[in-house]
C-alpha positions as CSV (number, residue, x, y, z in Angstrom):
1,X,20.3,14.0,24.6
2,X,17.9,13.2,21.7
3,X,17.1,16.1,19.7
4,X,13.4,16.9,19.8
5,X,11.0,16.8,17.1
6,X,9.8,19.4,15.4
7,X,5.9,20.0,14.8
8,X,2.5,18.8,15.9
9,X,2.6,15.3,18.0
10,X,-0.5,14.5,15.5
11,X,-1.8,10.8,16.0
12,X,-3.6,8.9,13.2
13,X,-3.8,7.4,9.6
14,X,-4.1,9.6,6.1
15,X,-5.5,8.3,3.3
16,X,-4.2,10.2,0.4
17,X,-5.1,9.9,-2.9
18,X,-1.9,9.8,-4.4
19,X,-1.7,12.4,-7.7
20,X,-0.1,11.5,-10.9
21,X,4.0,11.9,-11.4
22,X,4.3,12.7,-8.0
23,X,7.0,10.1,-5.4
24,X,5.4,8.2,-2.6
25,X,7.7,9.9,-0.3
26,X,7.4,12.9,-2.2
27,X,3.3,12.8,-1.5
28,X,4.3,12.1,2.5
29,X,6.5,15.0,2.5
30,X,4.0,17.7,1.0
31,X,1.2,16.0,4.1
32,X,4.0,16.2,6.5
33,X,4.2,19.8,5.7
34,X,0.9,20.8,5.5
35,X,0.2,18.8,8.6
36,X,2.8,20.6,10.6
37,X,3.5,17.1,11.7
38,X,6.2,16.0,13.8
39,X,6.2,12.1,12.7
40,X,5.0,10.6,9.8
41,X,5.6,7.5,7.2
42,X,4.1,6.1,4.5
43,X,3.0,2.3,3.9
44,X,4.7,1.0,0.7
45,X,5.3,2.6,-2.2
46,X,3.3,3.6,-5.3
47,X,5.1,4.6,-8.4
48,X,5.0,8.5,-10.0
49,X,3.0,6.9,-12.4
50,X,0.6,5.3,-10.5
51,X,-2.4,7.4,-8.7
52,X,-4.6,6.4,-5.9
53,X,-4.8,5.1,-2.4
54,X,-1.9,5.5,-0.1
55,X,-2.0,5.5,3.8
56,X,0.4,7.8,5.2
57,X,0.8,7.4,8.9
58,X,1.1,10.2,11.7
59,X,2.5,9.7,15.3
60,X,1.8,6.7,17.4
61,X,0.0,5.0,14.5
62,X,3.5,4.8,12.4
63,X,3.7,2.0,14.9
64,X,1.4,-0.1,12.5
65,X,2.4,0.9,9.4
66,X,4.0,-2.6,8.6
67,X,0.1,-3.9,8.9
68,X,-0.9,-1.8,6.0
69,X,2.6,-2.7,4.5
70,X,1.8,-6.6,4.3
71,X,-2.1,-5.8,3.9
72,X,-3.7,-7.1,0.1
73,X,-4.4,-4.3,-2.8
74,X,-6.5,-3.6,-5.4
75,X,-6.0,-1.6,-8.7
76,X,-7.6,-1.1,-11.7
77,X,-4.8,-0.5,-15.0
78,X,-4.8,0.0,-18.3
79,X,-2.2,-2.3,-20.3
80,X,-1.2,-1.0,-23.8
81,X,-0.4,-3.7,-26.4
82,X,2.1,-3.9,-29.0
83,X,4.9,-1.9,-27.1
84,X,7.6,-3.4,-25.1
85,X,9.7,-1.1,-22.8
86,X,12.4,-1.1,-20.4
87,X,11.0,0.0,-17.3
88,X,7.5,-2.0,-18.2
89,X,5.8,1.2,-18.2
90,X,5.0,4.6,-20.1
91,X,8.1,6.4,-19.2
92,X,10.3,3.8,-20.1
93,X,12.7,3.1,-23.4
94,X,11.0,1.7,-26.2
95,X,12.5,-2.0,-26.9
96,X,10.3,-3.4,-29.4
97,X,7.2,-2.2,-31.1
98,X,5.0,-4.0,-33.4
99,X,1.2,-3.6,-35.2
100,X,-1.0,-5.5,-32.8
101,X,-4.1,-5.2,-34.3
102,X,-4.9,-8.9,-34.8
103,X,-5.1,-9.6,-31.1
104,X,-8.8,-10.3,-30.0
105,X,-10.4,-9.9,-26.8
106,X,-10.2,-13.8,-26.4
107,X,-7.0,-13.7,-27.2
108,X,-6.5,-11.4,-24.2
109,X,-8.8,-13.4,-21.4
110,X,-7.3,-16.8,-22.6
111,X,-3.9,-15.6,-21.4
112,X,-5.1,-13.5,-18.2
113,X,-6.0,-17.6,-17.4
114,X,-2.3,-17.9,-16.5
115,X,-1.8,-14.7,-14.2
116,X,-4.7,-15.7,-11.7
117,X,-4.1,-17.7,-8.3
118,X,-0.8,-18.2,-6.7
119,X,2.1,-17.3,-9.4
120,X,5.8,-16.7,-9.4
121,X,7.2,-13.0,-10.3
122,X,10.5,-11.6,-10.9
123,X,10.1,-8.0,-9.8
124,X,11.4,-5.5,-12.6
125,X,14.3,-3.7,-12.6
126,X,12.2,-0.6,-12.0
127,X,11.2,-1.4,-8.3
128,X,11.7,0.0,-5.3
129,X,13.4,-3.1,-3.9
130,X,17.0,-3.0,-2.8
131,X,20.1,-4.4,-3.9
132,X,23.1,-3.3,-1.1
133,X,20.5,-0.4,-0.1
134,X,20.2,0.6,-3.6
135,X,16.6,0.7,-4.9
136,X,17.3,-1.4,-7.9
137,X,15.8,1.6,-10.3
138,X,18.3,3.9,-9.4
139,X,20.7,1.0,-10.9
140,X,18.1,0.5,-13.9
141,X,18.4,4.2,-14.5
142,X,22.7,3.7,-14.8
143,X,22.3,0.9,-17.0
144,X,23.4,-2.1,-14.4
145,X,20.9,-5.0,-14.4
146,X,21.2,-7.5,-11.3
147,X,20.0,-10.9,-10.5
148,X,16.6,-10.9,-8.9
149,X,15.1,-13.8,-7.1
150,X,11.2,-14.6,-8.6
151,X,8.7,-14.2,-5.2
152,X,5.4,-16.5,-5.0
153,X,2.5,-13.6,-5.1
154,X,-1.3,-14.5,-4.9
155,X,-3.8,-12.7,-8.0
156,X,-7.1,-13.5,-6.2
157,X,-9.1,-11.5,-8.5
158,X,-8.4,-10.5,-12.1
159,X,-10.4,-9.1,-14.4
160,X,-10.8,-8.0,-17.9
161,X,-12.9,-4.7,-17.9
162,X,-12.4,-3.4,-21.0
163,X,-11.0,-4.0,-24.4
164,X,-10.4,-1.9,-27.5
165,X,-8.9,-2.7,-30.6
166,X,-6.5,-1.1,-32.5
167,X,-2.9,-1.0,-33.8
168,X,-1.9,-0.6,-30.3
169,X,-5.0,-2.4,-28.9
170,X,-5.7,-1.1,-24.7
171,X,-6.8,-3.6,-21.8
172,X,-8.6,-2.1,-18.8
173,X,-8.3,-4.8,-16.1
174,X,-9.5,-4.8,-12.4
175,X,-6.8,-6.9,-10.0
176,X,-6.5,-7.8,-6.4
177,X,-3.6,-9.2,-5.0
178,X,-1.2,-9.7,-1.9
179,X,1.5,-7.4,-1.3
180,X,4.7,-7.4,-3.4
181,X,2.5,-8.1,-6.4
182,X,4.1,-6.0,-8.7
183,X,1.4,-5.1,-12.3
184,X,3.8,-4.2,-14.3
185,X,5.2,-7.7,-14.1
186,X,1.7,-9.1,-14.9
187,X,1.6,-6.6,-18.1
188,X,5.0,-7.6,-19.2
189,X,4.5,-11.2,-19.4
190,X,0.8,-10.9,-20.6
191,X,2.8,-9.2,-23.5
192,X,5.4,-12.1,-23.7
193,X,2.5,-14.6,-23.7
194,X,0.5,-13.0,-26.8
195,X,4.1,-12.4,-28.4
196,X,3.4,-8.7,-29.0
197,X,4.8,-7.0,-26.1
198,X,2.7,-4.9,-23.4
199,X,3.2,-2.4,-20.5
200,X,1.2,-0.6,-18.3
201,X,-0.1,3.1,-19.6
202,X,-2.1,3.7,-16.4
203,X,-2.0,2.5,-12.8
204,X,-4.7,3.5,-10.2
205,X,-4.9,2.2,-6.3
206,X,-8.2,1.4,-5.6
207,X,-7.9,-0.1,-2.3
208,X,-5.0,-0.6,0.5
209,X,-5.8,-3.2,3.4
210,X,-9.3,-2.1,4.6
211,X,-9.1,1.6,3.0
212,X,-10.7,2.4,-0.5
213,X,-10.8,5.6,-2.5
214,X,-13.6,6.6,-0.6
215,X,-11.5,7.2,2.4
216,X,-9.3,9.4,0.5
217,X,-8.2,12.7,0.7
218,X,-6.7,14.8,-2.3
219,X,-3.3,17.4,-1.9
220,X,-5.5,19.9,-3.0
221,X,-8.0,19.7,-0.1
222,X,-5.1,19.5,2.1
223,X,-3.9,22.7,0.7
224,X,-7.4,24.4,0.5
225,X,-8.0,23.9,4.0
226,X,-4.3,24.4,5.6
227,X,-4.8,28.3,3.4
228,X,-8.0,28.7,5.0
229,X,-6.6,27.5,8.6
230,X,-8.9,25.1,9.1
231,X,-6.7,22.7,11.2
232,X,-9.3,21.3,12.8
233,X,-11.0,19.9,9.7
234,X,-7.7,18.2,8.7
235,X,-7.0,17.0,11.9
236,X,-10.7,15.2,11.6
237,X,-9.7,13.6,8.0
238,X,-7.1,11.4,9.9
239,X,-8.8,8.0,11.0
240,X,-7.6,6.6,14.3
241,X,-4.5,4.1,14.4
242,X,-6.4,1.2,15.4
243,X,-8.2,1.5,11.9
244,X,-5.5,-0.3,9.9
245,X,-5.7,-3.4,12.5
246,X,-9.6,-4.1,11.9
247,X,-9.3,-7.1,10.9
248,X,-7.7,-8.1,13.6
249,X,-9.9,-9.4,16.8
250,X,-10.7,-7.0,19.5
251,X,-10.0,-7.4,23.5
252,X,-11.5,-4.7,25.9
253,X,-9.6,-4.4,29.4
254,X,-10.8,-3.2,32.5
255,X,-8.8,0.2,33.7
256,X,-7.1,-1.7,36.1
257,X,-6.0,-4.1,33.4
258,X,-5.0,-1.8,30.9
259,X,-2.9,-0.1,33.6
260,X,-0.7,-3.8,33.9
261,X,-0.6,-3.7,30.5
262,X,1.0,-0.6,30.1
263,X,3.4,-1.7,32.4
264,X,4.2,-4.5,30.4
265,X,2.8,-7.0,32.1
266,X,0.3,-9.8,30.4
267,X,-3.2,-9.8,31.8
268,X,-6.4,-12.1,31.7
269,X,-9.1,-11.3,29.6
270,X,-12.2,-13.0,29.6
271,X,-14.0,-14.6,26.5
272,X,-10.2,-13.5,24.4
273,X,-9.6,-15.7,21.3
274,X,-7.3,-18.7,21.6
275,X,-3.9,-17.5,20.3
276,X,-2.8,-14.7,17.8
277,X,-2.5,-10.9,17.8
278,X,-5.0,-8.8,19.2
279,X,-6.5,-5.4,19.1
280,X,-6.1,-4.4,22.9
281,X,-8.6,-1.1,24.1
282,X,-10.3,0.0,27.7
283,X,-13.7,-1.0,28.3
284,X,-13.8,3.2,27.9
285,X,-13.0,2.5,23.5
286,X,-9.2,3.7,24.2
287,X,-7.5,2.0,22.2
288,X,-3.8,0.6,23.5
289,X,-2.3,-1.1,21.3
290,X,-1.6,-5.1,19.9
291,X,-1.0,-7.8,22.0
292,X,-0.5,-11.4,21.8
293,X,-2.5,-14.3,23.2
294,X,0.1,-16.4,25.4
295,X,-0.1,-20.7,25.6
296,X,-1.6,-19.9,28.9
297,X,-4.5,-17.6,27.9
298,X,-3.1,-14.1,29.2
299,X,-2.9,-11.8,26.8
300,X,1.1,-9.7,26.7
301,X,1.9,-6.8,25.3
302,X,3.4,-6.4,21.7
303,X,3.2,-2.6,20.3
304,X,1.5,-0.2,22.7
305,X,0.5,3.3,21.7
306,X,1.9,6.4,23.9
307,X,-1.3,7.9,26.1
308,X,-1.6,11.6,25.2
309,X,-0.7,13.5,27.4
């Protein structure tokens, strides 16, 4: 017999804004708690040192997490010059350190040139990525370094914001990118390009698929409002499942349709796009799930949600 959940059978997406020096799973724990909730996952991690947007998912809606997983980003960072370290960040060794103040500003958005459009990565040692179901930064942190493969990433916007000079000059830069992209990388070779080392002094999520900062909610609001018991107010700060497939086309079914569907049987829908995934809801807005467009122009089943009850 499967042992049953404990908490609220909550339904819907989070969007946190992630705090400083705290884990991504770390961050879905402390909502999970608050939340009282009986499911819930996160889409993708952000490092401790990184801040900003990160969807956590609750209930039927963890079913589309992986869209939010393979869903673009956006981050703005701060890249310190002159400093080389291990991990590619702040909280890393220091490898090599040199006086950088006779790189310019030009100097800086002649290399940038390089890191935009479609470019090949090696992800650091300090990922999350696993090697034999070992994040490889748990083998950074032991000293074992292992082969990584470089992965083709898109930069479809990068830009320099802000530049200030010094011995250890600072670059403020705005990028957005597919997923995988990892900016660490970008800082590290900018570094190797200008010959001065670089790595990234702050990291902050701006946007994650179709959600932005201004969707998100702090810990602390969480925590204001879970002392208060205002339940209901959380519970209204969660935005519905369907909101991480918008860009995805939407089908409307009669109730006799959607009843087939939820069978698992394909149905026709009139005026539905010519192939592809679907957003699948009633006529009523109740949403049901994805489906797929078949060769013959019914549309089947794929990921349904669970009706509450």
């Amino acid at each position: 017999m499967a042992r049953r959940r404990r908490g609220r059978p909550i339904d819907g997406i989070l969007v946190l804004d992630k705090p400083l020096g705290l884990s991504s799973n770390r961050a879905l724990q402390t909502a999970k708690h608050l939340y009282f909730a009986a499911k819930a996952g996160h889409t993708g991690s952000l490092d401790p040192l990184a801040t900003g947007v990160l969807p956590l998912c609750f209930g039927e809606a963890t079913k589309f997490s992986q869209y939010l997983l393979d869903a673009d980003k956006a981050y703005t960072s701060t890249f310190t010059l002159g400093t080389a370290t291990a991990s590619g960040d702040a909280d890393g060794e220091i490898l090599e350190q040199m006086d950088a103040s006779h790189i310019s500003e030009c100097d800086v958005a002649t290399a940038l040139e390089q890191f935009r459009g479609e470019i090949e990565q090696v992800p650091s040692m300090y990922s999350a990525l696993k090697k034999d179901g070992q994040p490889l930064y748990k083998l950074a942190r032991q000293g074992i370094e292992v082969e990584r493969k470089s992965r083709r990433v898109v930069i479809k916007q990068l830009e320099l914001r802000e530049f200030r000079t010094g011995a250890a000059p600072e670059v403020d830069v705005y990028i957005e990118c597919t997923k995988g992209t990892y900016v660490r990388s970008i800082a590290e070779d900018l570094g190797k390009a200008l010959e001065c080392g670089a790595f990234v002094s702050a990291l902050r999520r701006t946007k994650a698929g179709p959600f932005t900062l201004d969707d998100s909610v702090t810990l602390q609001t969480l925590e204001a409002l879970k002392e208060n018991e205002e339940l209901r107010q959380m519970d209204e700060l969660l935005m519905p499942a369907d909101a991480a497939l918008e860009a995805m086309p939407l089908v409307r079914l009669s109730e006799s349709s959607g009843y087939y569907m939820r069978q698992g049987q394909p149905v026709m829908v009139p005026n539905a796009p010519c192939d592809g995934m679907v957003r699948v809801a009633l006529e009523t807005g109740e949403f049901l799930g994805i489906g797929e467009i078949l060769d013959d122009g019914r549309v089947a089943p794929r990921r349904l949600v669970v009706a509450a009850q």
